[in-house]
C-alpha positions as CSV (number, residue, x, y, z in Angstrom):
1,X,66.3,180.5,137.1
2,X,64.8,182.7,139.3
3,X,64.9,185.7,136.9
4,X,62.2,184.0,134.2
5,X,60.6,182.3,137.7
6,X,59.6,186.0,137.6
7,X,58.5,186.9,135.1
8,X,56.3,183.7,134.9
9,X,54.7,185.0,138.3
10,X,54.7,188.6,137.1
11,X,52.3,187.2,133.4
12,X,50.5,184.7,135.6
13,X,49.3,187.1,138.3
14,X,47.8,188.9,135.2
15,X,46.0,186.3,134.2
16,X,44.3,186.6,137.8
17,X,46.2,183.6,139.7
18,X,47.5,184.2,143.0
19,X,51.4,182.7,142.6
20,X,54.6,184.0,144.3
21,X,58.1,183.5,144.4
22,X,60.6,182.3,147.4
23,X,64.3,182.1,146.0
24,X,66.5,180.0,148.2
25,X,70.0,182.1,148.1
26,X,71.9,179.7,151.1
27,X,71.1,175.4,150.6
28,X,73.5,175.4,154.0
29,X,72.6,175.9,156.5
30,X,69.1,175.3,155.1
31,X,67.1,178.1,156.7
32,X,64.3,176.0,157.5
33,X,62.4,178.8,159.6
34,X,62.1,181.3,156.9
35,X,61.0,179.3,154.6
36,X,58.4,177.1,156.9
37,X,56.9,181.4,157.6
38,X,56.9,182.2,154.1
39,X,55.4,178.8,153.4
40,X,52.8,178.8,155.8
41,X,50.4,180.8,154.0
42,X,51.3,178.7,150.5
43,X,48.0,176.5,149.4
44,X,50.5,174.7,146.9
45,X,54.5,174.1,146.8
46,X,55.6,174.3,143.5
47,X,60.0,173.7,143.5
48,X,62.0,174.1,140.7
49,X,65.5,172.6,140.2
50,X,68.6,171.8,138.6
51,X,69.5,168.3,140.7
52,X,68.4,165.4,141.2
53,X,69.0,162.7,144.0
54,X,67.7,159.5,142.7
55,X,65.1,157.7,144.7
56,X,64.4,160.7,146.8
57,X,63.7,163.8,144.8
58,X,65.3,166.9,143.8
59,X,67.5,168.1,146.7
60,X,65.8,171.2,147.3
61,X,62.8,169.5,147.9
62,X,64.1,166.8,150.2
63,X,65.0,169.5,152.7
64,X,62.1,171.9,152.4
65,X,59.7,168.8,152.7
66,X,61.7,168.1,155.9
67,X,61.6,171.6,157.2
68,X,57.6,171.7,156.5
69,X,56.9,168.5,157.8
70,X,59.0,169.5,161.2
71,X,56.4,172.8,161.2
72,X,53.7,170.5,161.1
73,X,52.9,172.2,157.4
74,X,50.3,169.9,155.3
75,X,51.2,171.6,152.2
76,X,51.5,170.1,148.9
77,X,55.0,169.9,147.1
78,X,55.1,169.4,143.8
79,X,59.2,168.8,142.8
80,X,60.2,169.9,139.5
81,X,63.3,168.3,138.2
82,X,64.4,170.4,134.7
83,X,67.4,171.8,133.2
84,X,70.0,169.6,134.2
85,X,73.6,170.1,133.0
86,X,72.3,173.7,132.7
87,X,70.6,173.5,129.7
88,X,68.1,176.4,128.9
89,X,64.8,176.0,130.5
90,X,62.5,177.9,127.9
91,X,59.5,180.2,129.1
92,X,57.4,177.8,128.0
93,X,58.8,175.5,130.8
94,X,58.0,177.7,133.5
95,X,54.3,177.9,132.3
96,X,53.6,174.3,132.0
97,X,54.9,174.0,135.6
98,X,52.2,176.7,136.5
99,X,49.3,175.1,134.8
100,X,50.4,171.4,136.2
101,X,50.1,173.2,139.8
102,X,46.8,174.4,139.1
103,X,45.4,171.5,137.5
104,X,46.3,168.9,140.3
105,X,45.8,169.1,144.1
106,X,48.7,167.0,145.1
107,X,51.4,165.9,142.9
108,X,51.2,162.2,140.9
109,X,54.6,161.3,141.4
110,X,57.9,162.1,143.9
111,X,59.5,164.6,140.8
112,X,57.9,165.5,137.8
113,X,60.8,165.9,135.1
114,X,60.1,168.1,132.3
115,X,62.1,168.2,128.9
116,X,64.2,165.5,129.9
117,X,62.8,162.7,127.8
118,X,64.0,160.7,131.0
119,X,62.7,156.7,130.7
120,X,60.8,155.2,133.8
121,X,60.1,159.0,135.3
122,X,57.1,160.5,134.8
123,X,57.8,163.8,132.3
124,X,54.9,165.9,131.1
């Protein structure tokens, strides 16, 4: 994931958008105060996972949302949900979640699930 994560930033930033890339190596303990520093300077939260906890978001999100909101960070987090049961998240993916960022100041739902075909959840 995050290997095509960079690539995506790499071919964005030549298209003259200003996007980076935090990868989360330890989920516990969470290490809320690295990410609430790197975080601090973010305009826009963009998350990218694998899982899902129904009702509340991906579970990425759930913590990092807690860790910003705990650092007083007004930032917003837009939750991608994609992949699941590790199937292949093509390039095309990773771009679509780029463009969604950039087109919308704050996201329109909790998770936005893409190639999932999910019913009820929003997928783009």
């Amino acid at each position: 994931l995050a290997k095509s994560c960079r690539v995506m930033v790499d071919q964005q930033r030549e298209m003259g958008r200003k996007v980076g890339l935090l990868k989360v190596r330890a989920f516990s303990p969470f290490p809320r105060q690295q990410i609430t520093e790197v975080l601090s300077g973010a305009k826009k939260v963009a998350l990218i996972e694998r899982s899902h906890s129904m009702g509340h978001g991906g579970h990425l999100a759930i913590e990092t949302k807690a860790a910003m909101y705990d650092a007083g960070l007004n930032v917003p987090l837009f939750d991608f949900i994609t992949g699941l049961g590790g199937t292949d998240i093509p390039m095309t993916t990773f771009h679509q979640i780029a463009d969604y960022v950039y087109e919308h100041d704050y996201p329109e739902e909790v998770s936005v699930w893409l190639g999932m075909g999910h019913k009820g959840v929003r997928s783009v």
